[in-house]
C-alpha positions in Angstrom: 104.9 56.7 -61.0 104.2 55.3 -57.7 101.6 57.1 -56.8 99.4 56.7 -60.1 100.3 53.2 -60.0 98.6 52.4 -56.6 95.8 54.6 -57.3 95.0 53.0 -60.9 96.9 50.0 -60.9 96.9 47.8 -63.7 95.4 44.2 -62.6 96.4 41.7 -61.9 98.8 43.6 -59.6 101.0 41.4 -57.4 103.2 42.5 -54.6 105.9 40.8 -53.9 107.2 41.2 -50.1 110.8 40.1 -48.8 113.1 41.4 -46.6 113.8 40.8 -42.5 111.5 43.2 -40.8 107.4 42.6 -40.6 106.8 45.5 -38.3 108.7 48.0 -40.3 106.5 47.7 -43.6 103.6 47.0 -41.9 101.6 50.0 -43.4 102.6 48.8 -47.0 101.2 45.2 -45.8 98.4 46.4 -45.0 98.0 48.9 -47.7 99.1 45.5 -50.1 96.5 43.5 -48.9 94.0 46.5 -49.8 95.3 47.3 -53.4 96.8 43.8 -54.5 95.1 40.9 -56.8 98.3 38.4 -54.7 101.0 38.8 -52.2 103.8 36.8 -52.5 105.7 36.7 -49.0 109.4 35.5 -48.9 112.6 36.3 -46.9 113.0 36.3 -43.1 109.3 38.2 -43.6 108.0 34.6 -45.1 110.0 32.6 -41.9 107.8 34.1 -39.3 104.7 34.2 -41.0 105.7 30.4 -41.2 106.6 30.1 -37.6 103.1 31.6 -36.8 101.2 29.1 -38.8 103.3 26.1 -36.8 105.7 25.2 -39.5 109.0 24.8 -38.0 111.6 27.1 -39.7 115.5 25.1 -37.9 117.7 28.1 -37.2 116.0 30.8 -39.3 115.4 34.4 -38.9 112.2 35.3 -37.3 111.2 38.6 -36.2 109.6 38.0 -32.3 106.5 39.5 -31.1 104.5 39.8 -34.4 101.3 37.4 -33.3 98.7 40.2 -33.2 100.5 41.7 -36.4 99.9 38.6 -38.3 96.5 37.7 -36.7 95.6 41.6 -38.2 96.8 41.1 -41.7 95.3 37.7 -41.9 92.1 39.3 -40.5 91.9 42.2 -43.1 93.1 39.4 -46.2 90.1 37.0 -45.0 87.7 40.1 -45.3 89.0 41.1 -48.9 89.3 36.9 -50.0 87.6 34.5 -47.5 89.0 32.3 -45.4 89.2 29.6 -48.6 90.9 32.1 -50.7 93.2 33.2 -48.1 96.3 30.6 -49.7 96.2 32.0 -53.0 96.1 35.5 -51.8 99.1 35.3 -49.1 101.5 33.1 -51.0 103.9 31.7 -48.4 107.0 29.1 -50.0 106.3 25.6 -49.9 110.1 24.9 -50.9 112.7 26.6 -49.5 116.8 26.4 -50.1 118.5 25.9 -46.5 122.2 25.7 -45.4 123.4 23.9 -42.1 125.5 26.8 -42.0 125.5 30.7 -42.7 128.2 31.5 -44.6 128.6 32.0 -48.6 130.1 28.8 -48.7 127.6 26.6 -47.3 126.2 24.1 -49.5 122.5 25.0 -51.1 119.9 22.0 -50.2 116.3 22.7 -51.1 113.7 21.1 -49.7 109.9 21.0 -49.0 109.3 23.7 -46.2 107.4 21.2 -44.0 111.1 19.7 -43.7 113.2 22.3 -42.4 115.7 20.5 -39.8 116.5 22.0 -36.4 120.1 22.8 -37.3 119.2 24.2 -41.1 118.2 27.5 -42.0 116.4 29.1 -44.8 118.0 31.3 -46.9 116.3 31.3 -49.9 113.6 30.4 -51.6 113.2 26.4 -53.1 112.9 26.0 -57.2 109.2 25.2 -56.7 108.7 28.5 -55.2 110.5 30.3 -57.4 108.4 28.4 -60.8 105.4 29.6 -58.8 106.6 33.1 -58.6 107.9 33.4 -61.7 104.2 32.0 -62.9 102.2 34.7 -60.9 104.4 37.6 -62.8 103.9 36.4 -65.6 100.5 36.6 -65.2 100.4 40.0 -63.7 100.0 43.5 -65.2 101.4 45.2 -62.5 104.1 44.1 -59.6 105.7 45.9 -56.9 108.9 44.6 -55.1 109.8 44.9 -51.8 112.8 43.3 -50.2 114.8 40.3 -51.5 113.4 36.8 -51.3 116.4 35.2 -49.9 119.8 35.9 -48.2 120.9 37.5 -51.5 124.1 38.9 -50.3 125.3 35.1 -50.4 125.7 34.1 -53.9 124.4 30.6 -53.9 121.1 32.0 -51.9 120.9 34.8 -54.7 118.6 32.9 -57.0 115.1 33.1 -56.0 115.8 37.3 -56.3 118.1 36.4 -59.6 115.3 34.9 -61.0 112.4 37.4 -59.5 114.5 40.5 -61.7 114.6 38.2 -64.4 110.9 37.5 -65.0 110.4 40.9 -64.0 112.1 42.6 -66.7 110.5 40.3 -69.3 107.2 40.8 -68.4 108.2 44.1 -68.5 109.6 43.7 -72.0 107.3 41.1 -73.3 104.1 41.9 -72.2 103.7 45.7 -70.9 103.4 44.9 -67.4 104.4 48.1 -64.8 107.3 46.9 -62.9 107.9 48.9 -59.5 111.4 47.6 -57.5 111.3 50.0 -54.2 113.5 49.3 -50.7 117.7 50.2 -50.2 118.6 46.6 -50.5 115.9 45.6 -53.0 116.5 48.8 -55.4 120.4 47.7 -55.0 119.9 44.5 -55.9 118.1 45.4 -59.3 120.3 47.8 -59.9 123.4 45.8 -60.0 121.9 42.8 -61.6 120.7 45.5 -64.3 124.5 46.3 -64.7 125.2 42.8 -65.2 122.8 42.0 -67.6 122.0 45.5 -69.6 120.6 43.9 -72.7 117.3 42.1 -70.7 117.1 44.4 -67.8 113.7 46.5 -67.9 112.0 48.0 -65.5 109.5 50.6 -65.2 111.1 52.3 -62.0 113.8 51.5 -59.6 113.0 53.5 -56.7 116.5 54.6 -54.7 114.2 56.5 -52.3 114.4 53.6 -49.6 111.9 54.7 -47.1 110.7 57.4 -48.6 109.4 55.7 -51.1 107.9 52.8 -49.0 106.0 55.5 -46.8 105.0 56.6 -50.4 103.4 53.6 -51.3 102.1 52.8 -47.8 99.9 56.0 -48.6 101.6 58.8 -46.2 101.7 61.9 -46.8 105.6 63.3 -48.0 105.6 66.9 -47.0 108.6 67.6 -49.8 105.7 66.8 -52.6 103.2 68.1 -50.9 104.6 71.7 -51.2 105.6 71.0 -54.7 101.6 70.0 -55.5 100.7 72.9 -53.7 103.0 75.2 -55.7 101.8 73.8 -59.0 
């Protein structure tokens, strides 16, 4: 399934890209930008491309030391778009949800991204960025998801990746889209929220490979299939 779907996919494909760590899915970045119609970037993944562009992120997570990273992905995305399509391509949040403090107790306060305070900290994504999410997969005929879009293991900073498996499974349903949720804490995610809600869950595969399956998509080469391709 995941291989046919990145070398055919069905357009428009949007990837959707959360999680902590740029540098360890760069190759799917990169092989993203390549193969996908949007990326939608959210998570800690979303605070430093923030923090790169100058927008001041408080107390958030940023990964360090991923300037020349960025500069390449924006590079190969201006290439593909141009410069003036570069904001519709790489969706960063405009509105994010922050807490002055990281517990699953602290109070959810969303506000523009521009207004992050010092002492705040994004931990999800803002309802605006979440209606513009939800508007881009509903549009799509193919998404892959990568990593949560917010601190989902709090359950008040749940809701932007609540609401991504939501319009997921509907487009799913609804309107034949291929839906692809790949990543340990993304595939748990859906899987549990599937549980939850068995009557509107649908997805076309969730991946428990973790990173197998990410080095899949990314375009490596897994030596377990390759034998099995070879024996057929």
């Amino acid at each position: 399934t995941i291989s046919e779907a990145f070398r055919n996919p069905k357009r428009p494909f949007v990837a959707v890209m959360g999680g902590a760590k740029i540098s360890d899915k760069l190759p799917l970045i990169e092989k993203f930008v390549e193969r996908a119609d949007k990326i939608i970037v959210a998570g800690a993944i979303a605070n430093t491309f923030l923090k790169y562009l100058n927008v001041k992120v408080g107390k958030s997570r940023i990964e360090d030391g991923q300037k020349e990273v960025i500069e390449q992905i924006f590079r190969l995305a201006e290439k593909k778009v141009g410069f003036e399509g570069l904001r519709e391509f790489i969706i960063l949040p405009e509105e994010v949800a922050v807490a002055k403090e990281f517990s699953k107790d602290a109070e959810r306060v969303e506000k523009r991204v521009i207004s992050v305070a010092e002492d705040e900290t994004i931990l999800d994504l803002g309802e605006k960025a979440i209606q513009k999410l939800e508007s881009e997969i509903s549009k799509a005929k193919m998404v892959v998801w990568n990593g949560t879009v917010g601190y989902a293991e709090f359950e008040n900073f749940a809701e932007g990746s609540r609401r991504t498996c939501l319009q997921i499974s509907k487009s799913t349903r609804d309107n034949g889209m291929k839906s692809i949720v790949g990543g340990g804490d993304t595939s748990a995610f859906a899987l549990n929220w599937s549980n939850q809600n068995p009557e509107i869950a649908d997805f076309s595969l969730i991946s428990t490979g973790g990173g197998a399956a990410l080095e899949l998509m990314s375009g490596e080469i897994l030596p377990g299939f390759e034998v099995l391709e070879d024996k057929a």
